[in-house]
mmJSON file of the N, C-alpha and C atoms, coordinates in Angstrom:
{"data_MODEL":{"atom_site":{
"group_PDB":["ATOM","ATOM","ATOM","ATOM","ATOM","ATOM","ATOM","ATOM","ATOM","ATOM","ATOM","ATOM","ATOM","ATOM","ATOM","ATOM","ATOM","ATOM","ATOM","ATOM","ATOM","ATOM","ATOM","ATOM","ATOM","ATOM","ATOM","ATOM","ATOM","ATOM","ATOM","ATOM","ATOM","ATOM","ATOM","ATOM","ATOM","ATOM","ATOM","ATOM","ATOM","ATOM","ATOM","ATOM","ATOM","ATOM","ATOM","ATOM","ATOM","ATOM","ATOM","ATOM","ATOM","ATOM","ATOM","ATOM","ATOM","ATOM","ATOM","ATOM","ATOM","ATOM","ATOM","ATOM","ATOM","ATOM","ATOM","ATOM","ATOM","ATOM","ATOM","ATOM","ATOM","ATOM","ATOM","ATOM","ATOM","ATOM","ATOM","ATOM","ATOM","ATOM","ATOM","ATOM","ATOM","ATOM","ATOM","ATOM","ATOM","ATOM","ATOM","ATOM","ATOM","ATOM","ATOM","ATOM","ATOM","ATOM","ATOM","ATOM","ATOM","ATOM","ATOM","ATOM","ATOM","ATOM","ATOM","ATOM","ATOM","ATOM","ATOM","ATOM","ATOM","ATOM","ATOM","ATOM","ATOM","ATOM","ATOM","ATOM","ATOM","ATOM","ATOM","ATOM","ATOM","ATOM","ATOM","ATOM","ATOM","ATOM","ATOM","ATOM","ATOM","ATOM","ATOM","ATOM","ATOM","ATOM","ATOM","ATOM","ATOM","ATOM","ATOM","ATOM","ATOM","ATOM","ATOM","ATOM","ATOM","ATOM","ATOM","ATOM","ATOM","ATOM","ATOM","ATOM","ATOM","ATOM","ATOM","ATOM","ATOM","ATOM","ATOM","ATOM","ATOM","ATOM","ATOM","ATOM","ATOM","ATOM","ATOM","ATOM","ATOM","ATOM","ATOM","ATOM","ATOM","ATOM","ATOM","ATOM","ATOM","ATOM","ATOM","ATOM","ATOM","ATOM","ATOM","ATOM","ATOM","ATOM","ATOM","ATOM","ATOM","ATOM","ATOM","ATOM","ATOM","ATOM","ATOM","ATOM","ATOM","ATOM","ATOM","ATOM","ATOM","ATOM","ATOM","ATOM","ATOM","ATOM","ATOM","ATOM","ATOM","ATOM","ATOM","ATOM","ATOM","ATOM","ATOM","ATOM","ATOM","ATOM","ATOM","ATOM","ATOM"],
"id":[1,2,3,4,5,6,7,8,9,10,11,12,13,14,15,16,17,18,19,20,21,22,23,24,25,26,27,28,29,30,31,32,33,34,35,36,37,38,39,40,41,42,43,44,45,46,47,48,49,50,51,52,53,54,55,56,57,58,59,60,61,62,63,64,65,66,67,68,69,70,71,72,73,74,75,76,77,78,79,80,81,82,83,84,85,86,87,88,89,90,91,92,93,94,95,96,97,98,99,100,101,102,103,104,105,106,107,108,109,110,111,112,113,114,115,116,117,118,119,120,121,122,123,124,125,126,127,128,129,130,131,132,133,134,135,136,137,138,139,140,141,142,143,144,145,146,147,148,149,150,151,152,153,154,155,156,157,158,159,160,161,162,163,164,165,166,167,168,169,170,171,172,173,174,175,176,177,178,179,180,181,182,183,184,185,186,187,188,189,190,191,192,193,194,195,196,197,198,199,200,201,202,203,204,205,206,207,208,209,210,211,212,213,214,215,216,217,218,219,220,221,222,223,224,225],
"type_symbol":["N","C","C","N","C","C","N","C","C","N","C","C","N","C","C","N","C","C","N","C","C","N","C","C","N","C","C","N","C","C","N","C","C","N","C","C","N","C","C","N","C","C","N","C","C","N","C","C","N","C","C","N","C","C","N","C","C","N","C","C","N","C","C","N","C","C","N","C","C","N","C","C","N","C","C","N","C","C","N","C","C","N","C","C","N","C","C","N","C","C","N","C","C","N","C","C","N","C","C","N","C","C","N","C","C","N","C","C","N","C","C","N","C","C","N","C","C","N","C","C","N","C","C","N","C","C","N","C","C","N","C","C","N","C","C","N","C","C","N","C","C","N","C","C","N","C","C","N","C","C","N","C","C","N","C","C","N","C","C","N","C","C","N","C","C","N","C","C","N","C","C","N","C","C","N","C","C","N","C","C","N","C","C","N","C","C","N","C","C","N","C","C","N","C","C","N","C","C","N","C","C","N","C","C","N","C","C","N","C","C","N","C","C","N","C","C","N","C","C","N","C","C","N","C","C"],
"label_atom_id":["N","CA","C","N","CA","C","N","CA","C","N","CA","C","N","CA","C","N","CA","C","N","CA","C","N","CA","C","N","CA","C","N","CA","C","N","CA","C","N","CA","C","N","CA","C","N","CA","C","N","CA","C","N","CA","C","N","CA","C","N","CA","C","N","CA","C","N","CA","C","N","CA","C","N","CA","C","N","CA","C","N","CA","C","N","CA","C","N","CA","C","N","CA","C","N","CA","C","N","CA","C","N","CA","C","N","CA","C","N","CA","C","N","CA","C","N","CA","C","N","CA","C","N","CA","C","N","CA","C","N","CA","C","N","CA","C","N","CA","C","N","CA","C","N","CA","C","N","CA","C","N","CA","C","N","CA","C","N","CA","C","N","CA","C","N","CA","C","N","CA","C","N","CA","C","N","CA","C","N","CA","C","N","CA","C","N","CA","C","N","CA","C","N","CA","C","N","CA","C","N","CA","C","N","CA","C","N","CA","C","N","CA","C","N","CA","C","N","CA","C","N","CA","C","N","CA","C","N","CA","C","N","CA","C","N","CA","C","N","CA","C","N","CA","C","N","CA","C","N","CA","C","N","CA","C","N","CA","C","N","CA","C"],
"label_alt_id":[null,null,null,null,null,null,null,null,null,null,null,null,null,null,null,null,null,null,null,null,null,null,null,null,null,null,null,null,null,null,null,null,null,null,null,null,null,null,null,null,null,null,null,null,null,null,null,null,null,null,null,null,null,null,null,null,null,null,null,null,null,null,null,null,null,null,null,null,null,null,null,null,null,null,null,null,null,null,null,null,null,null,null,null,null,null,null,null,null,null,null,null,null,null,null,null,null,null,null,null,null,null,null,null,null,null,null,null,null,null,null,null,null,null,null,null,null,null,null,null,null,null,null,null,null,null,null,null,null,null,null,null,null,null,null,null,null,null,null,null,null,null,null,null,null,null,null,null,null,null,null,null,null,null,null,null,null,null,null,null,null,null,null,null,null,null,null,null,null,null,null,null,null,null,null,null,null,null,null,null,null,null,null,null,null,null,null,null,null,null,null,null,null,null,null,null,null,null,null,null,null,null,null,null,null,null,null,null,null,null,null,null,null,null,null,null,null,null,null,null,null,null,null,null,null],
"label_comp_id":["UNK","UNK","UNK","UNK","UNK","UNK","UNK","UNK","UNK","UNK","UNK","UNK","UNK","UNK","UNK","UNK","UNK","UNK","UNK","UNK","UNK","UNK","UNK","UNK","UNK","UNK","UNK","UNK","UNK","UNK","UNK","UNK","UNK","UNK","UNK","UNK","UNK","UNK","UNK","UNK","UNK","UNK","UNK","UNK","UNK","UNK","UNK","UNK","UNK","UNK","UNK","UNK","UNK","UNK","UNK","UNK","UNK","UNK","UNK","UNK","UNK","UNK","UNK","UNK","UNK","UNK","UNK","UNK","UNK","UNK","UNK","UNK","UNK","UNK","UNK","UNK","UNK","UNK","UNK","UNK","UNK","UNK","UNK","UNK","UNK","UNK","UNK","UNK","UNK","UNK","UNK","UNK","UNK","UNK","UNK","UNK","UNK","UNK","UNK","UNK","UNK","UNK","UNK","UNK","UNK","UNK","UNK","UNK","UNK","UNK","UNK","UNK","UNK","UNK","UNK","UNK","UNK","UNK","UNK","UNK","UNK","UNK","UNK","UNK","UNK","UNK","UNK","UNK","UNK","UNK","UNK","UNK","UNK","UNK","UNK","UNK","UNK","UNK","UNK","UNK","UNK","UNK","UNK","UNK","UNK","UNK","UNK","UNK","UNK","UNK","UNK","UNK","UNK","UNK","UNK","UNK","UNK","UNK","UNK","UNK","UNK","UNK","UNK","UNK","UNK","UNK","UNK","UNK","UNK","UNK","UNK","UNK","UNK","UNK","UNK","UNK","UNK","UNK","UNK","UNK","UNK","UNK","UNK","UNK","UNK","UNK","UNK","UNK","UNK","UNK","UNK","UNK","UNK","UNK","UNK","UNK","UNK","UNK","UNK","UNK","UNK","UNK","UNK","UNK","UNK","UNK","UNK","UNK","UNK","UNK","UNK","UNK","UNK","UNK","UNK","UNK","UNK","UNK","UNK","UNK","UNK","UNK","UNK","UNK","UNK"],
"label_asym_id":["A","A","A","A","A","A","A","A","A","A","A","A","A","A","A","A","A","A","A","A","A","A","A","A","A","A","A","A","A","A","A","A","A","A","A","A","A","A","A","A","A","A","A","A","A","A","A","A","A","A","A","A","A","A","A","A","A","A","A","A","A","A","A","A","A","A","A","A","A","A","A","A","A","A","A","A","A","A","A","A","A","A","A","A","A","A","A","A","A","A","A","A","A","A","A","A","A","A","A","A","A","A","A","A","A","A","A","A","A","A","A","A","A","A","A","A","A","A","A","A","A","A","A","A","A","A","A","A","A","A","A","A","A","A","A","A","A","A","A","A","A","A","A","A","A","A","A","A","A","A","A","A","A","A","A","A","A","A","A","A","A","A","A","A","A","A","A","A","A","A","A","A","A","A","A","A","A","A","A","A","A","A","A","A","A","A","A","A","A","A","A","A","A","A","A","A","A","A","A","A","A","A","A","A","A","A","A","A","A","A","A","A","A","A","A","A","A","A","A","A","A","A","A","A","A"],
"label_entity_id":["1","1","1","1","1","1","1","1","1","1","1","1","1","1","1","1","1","1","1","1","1","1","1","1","1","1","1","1","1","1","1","1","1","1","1","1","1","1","1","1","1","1","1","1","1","1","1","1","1","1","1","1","1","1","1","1","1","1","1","1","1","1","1","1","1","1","1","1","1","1","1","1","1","1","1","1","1","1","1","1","1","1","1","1","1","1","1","1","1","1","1","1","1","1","1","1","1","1","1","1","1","1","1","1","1","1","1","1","1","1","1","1","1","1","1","1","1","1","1","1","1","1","1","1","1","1","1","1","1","1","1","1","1","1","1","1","1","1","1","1","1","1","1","1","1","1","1","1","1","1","1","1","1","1","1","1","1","1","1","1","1","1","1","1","1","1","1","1","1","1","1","1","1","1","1","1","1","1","1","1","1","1","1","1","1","1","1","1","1","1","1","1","1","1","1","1","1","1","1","1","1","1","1","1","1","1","1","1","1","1","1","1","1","1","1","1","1","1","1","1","1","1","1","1","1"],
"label_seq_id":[1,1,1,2,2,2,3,3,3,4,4,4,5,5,5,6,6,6,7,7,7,8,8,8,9,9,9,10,10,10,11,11,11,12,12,12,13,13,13,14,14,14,15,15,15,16,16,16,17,17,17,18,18,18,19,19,19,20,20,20,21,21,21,22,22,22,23,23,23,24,24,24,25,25,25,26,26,26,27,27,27,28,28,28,29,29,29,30,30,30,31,31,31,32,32,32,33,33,33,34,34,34,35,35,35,36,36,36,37,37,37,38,38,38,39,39,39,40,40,40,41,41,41,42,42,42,43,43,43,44,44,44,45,45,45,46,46,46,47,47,47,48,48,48,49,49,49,50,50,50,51,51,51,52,52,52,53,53,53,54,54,54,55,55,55,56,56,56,57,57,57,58,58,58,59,59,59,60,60,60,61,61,61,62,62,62,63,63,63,64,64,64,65,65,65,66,66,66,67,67,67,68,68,68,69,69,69,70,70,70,71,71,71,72,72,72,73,73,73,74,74,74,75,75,75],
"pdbx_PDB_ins_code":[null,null,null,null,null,null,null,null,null,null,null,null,null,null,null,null,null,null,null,null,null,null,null,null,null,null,null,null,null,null,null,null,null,null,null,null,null,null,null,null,null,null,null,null,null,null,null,null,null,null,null,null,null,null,null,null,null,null,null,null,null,null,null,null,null,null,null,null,null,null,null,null,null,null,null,null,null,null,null,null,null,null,null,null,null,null,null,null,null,null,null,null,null,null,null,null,null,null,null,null,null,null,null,null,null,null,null,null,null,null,null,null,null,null,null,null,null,null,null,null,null,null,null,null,null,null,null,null,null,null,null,null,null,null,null,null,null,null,null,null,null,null,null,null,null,null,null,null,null,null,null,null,null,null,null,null,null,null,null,null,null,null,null,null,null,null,null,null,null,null,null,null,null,null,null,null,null,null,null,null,null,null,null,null,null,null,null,null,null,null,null,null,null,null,null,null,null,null,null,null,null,null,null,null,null,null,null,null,null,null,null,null,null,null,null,null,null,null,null,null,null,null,null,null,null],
"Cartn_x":[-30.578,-30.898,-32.253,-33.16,-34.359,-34.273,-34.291,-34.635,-35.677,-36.294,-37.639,-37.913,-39.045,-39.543,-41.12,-41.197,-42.385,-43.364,-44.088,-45.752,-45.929,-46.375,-46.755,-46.102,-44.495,-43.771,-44.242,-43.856,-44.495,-42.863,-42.435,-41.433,-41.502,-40.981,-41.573,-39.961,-39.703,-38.746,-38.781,-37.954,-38.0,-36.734,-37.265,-35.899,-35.753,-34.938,-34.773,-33.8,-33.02,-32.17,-30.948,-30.701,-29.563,-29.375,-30.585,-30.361,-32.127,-31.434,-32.427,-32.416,-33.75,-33.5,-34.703,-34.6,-35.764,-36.305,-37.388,-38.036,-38.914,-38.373,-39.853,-40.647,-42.059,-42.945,-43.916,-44.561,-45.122,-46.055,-47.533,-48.646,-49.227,-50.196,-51.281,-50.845,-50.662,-50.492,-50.622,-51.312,-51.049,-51.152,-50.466,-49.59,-48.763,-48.014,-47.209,-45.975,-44.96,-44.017,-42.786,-42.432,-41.053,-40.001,-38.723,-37.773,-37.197,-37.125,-35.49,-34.594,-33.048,-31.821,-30.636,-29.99,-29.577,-27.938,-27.162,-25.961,-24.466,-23.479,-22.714,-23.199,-22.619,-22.894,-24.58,-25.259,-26.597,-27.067,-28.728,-29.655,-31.121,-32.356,-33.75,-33.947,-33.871,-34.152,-34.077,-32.676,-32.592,-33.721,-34.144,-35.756,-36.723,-36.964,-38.176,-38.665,-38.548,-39.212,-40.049,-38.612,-39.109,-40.042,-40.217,-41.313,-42.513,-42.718,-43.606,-44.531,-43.542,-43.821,-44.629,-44.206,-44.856,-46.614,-46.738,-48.411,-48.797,-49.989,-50.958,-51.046,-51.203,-50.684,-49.723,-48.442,-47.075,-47.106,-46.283,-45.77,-44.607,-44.319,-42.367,-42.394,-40.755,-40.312,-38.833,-38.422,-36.518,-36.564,-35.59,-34.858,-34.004,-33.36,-31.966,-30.578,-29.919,-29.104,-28.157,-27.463,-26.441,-25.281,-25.503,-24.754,-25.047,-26.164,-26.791,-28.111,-28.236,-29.553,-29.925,-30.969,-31.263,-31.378,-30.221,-30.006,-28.516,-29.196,-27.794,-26.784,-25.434,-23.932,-23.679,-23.91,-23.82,-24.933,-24.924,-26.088,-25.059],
"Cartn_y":[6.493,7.541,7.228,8.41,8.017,8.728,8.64,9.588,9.162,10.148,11.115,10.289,10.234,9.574,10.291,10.148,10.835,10.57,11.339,11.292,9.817,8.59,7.585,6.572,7.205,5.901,5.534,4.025,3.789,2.679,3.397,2.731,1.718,0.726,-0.18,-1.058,-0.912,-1.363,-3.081,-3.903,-5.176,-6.009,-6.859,-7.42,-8.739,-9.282,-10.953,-11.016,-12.597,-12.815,-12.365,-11.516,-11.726,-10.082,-9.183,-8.059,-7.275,-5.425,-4.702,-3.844,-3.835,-2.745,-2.064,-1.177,-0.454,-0.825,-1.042,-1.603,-0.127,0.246,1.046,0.29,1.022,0.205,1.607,0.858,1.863,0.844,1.63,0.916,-0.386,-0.713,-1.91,-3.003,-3.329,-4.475,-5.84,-5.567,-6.801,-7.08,-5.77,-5.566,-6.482,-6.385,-7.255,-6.783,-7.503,-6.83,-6.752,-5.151,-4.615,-4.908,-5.491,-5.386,-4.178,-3.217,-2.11,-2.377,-2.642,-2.863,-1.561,-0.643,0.267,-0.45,0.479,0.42,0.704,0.2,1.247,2.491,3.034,4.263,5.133,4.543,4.796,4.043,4.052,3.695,3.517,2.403,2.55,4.038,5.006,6.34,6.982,6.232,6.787,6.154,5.198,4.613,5.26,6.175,6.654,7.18,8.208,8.233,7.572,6.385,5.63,4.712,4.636,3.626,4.076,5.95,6.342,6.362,6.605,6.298,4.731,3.917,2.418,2.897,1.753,1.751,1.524,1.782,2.0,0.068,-1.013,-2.027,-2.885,-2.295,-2.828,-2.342,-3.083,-2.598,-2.67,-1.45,-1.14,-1.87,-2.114,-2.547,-2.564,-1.8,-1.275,-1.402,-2.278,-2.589,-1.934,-1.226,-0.948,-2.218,-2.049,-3.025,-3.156,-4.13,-4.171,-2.7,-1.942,-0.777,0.079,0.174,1.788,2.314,3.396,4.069,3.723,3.075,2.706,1.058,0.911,-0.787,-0.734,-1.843,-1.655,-2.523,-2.108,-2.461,-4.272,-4.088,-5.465,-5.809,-7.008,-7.22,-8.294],
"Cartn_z":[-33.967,-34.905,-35.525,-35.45,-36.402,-37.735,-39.111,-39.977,-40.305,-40.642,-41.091,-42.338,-42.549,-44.049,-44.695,-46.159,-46.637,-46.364,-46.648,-46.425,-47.379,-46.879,-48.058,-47.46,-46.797,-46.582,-45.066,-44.493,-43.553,-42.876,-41.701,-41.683,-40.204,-40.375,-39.114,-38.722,-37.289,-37.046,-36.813,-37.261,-37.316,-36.58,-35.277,-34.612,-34.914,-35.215,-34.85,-33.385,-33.792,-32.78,-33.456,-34.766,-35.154,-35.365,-35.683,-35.883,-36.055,-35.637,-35.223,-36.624,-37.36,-38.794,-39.009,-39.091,-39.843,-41.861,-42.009,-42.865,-43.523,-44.536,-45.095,-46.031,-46.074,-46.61,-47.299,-48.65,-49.776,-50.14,-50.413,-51.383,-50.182,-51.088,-50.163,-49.807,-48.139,-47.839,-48.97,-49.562,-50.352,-51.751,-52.349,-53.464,-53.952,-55.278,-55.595,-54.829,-54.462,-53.58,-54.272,-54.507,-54.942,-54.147,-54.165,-53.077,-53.401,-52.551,-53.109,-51.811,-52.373,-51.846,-52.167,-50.833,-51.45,-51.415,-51.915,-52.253,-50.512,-50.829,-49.853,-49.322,-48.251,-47.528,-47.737,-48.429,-48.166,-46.937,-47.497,-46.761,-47.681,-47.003,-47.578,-47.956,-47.289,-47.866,-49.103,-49.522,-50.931,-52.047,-51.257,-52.201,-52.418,-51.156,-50.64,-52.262,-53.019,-53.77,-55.15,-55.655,-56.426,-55.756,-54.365,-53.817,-53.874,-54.032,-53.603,-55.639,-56.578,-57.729,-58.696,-57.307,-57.842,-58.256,-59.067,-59.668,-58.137,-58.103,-57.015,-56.942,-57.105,-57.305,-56.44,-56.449,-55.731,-54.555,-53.481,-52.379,-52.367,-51.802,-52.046,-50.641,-50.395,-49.362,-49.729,-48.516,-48.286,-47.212,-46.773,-45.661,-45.26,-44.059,-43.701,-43.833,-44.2,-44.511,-43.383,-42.336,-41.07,-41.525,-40.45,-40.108,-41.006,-41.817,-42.314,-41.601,-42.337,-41.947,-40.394,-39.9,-38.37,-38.353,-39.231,-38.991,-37.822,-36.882,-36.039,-36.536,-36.354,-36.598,-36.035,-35.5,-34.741,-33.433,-32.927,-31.628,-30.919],
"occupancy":[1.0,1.0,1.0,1.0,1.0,1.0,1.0,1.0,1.0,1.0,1.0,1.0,1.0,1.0,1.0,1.0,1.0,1.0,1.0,1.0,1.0,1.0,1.0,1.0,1.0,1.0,1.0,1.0,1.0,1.0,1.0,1.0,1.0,1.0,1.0,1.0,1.0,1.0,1.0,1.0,1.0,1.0,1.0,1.0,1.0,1.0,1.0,1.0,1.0,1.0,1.0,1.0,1.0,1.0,1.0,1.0,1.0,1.0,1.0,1.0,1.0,1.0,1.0,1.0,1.0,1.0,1.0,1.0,1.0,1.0,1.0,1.0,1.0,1.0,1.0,1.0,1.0,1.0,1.0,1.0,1.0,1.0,1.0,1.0,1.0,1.0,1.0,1.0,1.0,1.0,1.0,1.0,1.0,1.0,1.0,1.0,1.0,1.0,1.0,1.0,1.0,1.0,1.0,1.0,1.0,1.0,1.0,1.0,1.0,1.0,1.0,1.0,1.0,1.0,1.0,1.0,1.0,1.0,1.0,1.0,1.0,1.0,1.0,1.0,1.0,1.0,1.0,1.0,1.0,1.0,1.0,1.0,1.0,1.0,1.0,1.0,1.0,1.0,1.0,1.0,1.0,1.0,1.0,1.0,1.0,1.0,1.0,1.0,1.0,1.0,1.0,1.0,1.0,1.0,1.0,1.0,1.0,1.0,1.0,1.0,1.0,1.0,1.0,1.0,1.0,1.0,1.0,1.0,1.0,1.0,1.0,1.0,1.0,1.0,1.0,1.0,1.0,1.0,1.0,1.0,1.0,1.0,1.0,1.0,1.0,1.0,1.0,1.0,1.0,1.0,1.0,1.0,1.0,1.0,1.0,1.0,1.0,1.0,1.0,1.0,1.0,1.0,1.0,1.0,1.0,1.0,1.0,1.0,1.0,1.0,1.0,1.0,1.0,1.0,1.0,1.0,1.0,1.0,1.0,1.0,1.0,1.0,1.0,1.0,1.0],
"B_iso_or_equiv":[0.0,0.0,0.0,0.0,0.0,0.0,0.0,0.0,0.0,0.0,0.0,0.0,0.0,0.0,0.0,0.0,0.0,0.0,0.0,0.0,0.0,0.0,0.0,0.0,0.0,0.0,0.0,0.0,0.0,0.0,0.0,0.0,0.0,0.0,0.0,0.0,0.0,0.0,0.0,0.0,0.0,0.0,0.0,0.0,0.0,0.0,0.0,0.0,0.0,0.0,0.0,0.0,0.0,0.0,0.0,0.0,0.0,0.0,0.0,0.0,0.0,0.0,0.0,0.0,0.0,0.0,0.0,0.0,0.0,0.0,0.0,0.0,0.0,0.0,0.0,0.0,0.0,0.0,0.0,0.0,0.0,0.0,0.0,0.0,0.0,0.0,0.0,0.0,0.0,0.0,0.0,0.0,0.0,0.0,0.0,0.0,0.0,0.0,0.0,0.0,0.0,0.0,0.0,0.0,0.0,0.0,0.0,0.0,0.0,0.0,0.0,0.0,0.0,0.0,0.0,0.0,0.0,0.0,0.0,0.0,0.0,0.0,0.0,0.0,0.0,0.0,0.0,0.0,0.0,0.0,0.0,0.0,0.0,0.0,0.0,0.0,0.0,0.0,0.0,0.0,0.0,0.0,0.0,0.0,0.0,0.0,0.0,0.0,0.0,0.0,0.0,0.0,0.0,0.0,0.0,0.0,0.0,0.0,0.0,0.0,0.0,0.0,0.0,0.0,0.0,0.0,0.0,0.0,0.0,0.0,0.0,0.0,0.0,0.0,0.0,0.0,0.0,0.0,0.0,0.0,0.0,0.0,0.0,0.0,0.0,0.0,0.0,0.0,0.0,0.0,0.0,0.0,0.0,0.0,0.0,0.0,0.0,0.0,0.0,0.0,0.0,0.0,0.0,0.0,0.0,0.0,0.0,0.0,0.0,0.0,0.0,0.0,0.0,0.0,0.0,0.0,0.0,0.0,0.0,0.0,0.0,0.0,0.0,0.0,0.0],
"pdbx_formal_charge":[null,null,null,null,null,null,null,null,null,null,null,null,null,null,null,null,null,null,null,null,null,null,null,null,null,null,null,null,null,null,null,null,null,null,null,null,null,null,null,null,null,null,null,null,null,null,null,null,null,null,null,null,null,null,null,null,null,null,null,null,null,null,null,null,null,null,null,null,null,null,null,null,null,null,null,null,null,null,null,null,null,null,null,null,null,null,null,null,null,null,null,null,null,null,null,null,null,null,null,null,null,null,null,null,null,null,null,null,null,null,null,null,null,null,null,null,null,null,null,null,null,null,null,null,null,null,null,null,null,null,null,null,null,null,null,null,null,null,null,null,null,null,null,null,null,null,null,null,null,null,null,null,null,null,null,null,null,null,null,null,null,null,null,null,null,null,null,null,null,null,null,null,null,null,null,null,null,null,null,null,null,null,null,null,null,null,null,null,null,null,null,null,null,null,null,null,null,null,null,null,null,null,null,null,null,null,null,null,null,null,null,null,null,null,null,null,null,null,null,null,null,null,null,null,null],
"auth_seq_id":[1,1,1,2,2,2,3,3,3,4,4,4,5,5,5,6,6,6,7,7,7,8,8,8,9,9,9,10,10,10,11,11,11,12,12,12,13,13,13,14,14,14,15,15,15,16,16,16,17,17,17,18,18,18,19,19,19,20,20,20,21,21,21,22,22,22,23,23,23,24,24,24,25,25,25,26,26,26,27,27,27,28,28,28,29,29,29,30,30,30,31,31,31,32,32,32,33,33,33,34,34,34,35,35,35,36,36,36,37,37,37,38,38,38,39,39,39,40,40,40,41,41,41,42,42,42,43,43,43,44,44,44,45,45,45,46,46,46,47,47,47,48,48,48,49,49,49,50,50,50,51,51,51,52,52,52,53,53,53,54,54,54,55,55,55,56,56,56,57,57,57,58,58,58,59,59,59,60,60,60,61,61,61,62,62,62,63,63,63,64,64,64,65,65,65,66,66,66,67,67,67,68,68,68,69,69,69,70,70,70,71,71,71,72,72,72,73,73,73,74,74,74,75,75,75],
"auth_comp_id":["UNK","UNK","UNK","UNK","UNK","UNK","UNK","UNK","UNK","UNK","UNK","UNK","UNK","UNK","UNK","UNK","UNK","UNK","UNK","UNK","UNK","UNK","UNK","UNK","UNK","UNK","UNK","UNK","UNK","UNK","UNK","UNK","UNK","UNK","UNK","UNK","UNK","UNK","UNK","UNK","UNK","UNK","UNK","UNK","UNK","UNK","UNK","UNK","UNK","UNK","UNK","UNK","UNK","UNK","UNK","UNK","UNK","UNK","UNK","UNK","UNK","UNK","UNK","UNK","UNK","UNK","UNK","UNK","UNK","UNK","UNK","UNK","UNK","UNK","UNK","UNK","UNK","UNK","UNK","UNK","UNK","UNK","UNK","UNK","UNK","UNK","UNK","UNK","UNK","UNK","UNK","UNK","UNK","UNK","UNK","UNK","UNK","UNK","UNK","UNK","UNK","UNK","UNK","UNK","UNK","UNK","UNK","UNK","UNK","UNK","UNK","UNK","UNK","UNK","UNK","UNK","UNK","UNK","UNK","UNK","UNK","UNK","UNK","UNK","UNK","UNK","UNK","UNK","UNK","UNK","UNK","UNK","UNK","UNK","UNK","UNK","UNK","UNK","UNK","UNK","UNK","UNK","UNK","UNK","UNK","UNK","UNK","UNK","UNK","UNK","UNK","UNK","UNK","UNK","UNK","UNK","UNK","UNK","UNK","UNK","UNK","UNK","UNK","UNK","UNK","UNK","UNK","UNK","UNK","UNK","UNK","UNK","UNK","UNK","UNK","UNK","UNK","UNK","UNK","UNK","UNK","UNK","UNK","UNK","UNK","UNK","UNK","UNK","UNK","UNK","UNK","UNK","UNK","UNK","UNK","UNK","UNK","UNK","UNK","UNK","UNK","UNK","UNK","UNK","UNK","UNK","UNK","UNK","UNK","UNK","UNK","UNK","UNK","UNK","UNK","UNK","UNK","UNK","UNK","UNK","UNK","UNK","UNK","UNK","UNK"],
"auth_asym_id":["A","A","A","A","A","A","A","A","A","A","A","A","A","A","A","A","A","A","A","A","A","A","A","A","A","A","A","A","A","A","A","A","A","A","A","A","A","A","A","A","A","A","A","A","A","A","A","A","A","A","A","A","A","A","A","A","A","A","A","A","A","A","A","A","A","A","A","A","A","A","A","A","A","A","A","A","A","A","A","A","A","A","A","A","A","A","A","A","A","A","A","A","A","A","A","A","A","A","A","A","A","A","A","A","A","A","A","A","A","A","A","A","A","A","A","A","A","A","A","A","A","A","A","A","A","A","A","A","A","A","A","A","A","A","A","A","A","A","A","A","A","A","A","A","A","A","A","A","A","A","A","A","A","A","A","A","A","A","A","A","A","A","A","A","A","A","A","A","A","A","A","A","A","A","A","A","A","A","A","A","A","A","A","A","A","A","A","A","A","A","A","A","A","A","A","A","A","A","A","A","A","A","A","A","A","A","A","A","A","A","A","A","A","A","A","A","A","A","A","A","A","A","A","A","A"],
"auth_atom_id":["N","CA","C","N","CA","C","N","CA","C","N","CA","C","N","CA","C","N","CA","C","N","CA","C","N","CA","C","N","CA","C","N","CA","C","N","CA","C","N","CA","C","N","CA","C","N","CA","C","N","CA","C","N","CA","C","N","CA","C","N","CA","C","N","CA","C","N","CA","C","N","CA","C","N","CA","C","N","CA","C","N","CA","C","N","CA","C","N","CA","C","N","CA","C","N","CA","C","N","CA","C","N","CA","C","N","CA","C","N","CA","C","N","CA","C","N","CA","C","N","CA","C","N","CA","C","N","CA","C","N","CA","C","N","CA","C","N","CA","C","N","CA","C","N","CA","C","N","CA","C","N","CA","C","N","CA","C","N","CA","C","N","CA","C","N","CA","C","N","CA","C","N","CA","C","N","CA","C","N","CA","C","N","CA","C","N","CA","C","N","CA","C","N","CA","C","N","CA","C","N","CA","C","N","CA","C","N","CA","C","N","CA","C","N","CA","C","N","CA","C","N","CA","C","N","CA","C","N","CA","C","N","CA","C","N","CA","C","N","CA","C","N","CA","C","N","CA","C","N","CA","C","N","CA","C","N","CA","C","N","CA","C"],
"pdbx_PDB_model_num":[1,1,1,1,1,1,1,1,1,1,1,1,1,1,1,1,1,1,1,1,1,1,1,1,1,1,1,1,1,1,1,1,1,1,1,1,1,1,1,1,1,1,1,1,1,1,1,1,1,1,1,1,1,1,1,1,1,1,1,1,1,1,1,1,1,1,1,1,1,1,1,1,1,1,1,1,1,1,1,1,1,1,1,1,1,1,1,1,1,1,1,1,1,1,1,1,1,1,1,1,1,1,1,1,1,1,1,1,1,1,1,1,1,1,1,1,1,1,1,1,1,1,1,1,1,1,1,1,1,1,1,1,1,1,1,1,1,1,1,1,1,1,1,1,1,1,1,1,1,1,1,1,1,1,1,1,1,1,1,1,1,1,1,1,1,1,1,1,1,1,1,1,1,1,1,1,1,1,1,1,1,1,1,1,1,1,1,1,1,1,1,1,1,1,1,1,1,1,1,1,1,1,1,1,1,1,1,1,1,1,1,1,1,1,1,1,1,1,1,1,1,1,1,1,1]
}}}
């Protein structure tokens, strides 16, 4: 599954040996770095806007968490 993300957000898929997740990302590479972590049955998406609200400053960063959004369930 891909979902769609805002104009601003920048989403980049990330593998190890343990798991495949999608990562969004907000503001300048080398910003102070915000973590956002979502809750049950969400996903990073529900960040998307407070990431896009950070001071020009921070870089947001939301992870898919194992079995949401385009994080896979298991490997």
């Amino acid at each position: 599954m891909t979902i769609p993300t805002l104009a601003g957000i920048t989403p980049r898929t990330i593998t190890t040996d343990r798991i495949t997740t999608r990562v969004l990302f907000s503001g300048p590479d080398d910003g102070t770095p915000v973590l956002f972590l979502h809750g049950n049955s969400s996903s990073a998406t529900w960040w998307e806007e407070t990431m896009l609200a950070l001071p020009a400053s921070c870089r947001g960063i939301a992870p898919d968490q194992r079995g949401f959004g385009d994080a896979e369930l298991d490997k």
